[in-house]
N, C-alpha and C positions, 0 to 999 in steps of 0.2 A: 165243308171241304175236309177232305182228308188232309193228314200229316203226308203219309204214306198209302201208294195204291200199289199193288203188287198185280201186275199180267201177267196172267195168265194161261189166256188163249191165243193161238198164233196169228187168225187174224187182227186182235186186238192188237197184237206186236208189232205186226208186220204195218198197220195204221198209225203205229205210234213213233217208227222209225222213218218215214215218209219226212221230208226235211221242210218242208209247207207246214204238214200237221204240228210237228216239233215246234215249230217256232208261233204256233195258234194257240196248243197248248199250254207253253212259256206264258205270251201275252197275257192270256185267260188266268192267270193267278189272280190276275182281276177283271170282272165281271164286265164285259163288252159285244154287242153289238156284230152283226156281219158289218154293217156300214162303221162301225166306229175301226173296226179292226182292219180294213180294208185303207181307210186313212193312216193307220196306227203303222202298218206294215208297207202301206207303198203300193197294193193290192186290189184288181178288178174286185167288185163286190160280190159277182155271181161266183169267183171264184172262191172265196174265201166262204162265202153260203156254202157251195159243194163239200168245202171240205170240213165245213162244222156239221153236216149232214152225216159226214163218213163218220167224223170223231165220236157223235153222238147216240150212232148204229154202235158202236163200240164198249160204251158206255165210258168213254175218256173225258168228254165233256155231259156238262147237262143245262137243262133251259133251269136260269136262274127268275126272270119275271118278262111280263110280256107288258109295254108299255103301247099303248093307245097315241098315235102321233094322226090326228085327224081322220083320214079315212084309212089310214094304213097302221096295223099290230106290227111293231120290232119286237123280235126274241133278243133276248140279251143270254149269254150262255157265259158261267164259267165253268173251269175245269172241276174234273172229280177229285183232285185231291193236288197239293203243293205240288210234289215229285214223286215219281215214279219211276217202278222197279221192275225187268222183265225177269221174269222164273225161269230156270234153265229149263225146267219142264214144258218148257215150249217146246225145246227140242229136245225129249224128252229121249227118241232114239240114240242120240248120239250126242247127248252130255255127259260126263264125264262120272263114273261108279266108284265110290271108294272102297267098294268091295272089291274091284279087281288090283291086283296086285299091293297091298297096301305095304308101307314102305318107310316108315319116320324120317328118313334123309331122304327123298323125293320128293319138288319141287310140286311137280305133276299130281302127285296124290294130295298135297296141301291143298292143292287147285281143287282138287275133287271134292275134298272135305269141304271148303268154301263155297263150290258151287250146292252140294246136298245142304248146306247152311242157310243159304240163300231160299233156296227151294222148299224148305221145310218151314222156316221161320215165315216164311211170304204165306204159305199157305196158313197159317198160326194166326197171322195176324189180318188175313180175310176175313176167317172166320171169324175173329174176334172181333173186327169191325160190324159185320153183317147182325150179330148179338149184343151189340153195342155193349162189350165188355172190354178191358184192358187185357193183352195177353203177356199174361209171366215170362219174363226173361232177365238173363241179368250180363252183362258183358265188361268187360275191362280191355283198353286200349294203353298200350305203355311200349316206348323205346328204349333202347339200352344198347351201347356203343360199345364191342368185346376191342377188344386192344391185339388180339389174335386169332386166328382160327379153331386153337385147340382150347382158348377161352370159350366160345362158342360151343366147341362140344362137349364141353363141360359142365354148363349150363345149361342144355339142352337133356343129358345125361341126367342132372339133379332137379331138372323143372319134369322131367317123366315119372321118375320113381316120386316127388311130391305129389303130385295130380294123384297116381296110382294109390298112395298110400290114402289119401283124400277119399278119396270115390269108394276103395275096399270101407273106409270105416262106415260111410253112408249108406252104401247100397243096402237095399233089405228086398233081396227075389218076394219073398212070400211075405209083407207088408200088404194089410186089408186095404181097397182101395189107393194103392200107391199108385203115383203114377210115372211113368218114366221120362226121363230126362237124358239131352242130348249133351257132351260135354266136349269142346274141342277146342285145343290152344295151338297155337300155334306161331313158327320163327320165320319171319322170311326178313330177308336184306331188303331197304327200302331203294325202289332204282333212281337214280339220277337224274335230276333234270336235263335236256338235250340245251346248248345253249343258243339260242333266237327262238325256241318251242315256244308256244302260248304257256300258260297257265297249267299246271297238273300234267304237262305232257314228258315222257319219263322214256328213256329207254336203257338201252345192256349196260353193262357196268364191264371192264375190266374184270377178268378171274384174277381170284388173292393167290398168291403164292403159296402155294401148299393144299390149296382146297380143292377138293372135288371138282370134276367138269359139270355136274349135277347142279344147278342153284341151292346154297343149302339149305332145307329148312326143316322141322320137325313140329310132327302133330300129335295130339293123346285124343285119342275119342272114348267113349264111355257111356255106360245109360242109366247112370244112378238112379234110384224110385222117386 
């Protein structure tokens, strides 16, 4: 089993948002049964068969072992991989371009660069699964509480021209066999829990006094060798 499966195909996505499937897939982190999972969930059997049939066209699940129960074979199926990740390039028309208008204080364009991040890195790491190789990447996650807004653009100001100066000293265009590399950092305000929301559910925040109507945040992209 995968860590990570990245979908890619619309129908695969569009089977893997179905709320039956979702919650078959869930189960399936351990190895079960139409009849085991059909008990497990509260579930007709034939129904839960259909929809391991669909997952399995899919390639979201797969037949883990086939046990012999007297005159009758059970397939037991677990899932392809932990959790899974839809690529924007599912909708690929109308996902979001960071070539179009790019913008460092635009919320919108952060969003772009994160979904082309998602999209490129899922594709990286298919393929490195399918070569059963590790794929290169390196990432840093970190918070930091400004005490003002114009703290904010100020750090934002001196984290661009660091990255910049960073990237100018690496990069080498005409390096034999170099290979390129995606580089994007980025600032966004974390939203706020809604209060009775479950878990992880977040919405608007109050605008700061003095700030932009814009969500603030700011990107550096680059393609060091």
């Amino acid at each position: 089993m995968l860590e990570v499966a990245v979908i890619e195909e619309p129908a695969a996505a569009q089977a893997s948002l179905d709320p039956m499937r979702s919650r078959l897939l869930a189960a399936l982190a351990e190895p079960g049964s139409a009849a085991m999972l059909a008990t497990r969930l509260g579930l007709p059997r034939q129904r839960v068969n259909y929809h391991l049939k669909e997952l399995e066209r899919h390639g979201l699940v797969e037949l883990a072992e086939e046990r012999r129960k007297g005159s009758v074979t059970e397939r037991v199926y677990r899932a392809t991989a932990a959790t899974y990740v839809i690529s924007p390039g599912v909708l690929a028309a109308v996902s979001p371009d960071p070539a179009h208008s790019p913008d460092q204080l635009s919320a919108r364009w952060l969003l772009a660069l994160g979904s082309r991040l998602v999209q490129e890195v899922g594709s990286l790491l298919t393929g490195a699964s399918r070569a059963r190789q590790r794929a290169a990447a390196f990432g840093i996650d970190a918070q930091v509480r400004f005490a003002s807004a114009a703290d904010r653009a100020a750090f934002a100001e001196e984290l661009a021209q660091s990255v910049a100066a960073l990237v100018g000293r690496y990069h080498d265009e005409s390096a034999p066999g170099g290979r390129n590399h995606r580089v994007v950092v980025g600032v966004h305000r974390i939203p706020a829990a809604q209060p009775g929301a479950g878990a992880g559910a977040a919405g608007p925040e109050p605008a700061e006094v003095g700030a932009p109507a814009e969500p603030a945040g700011t990107g550096a992209g680059a393609r060091p060798a």
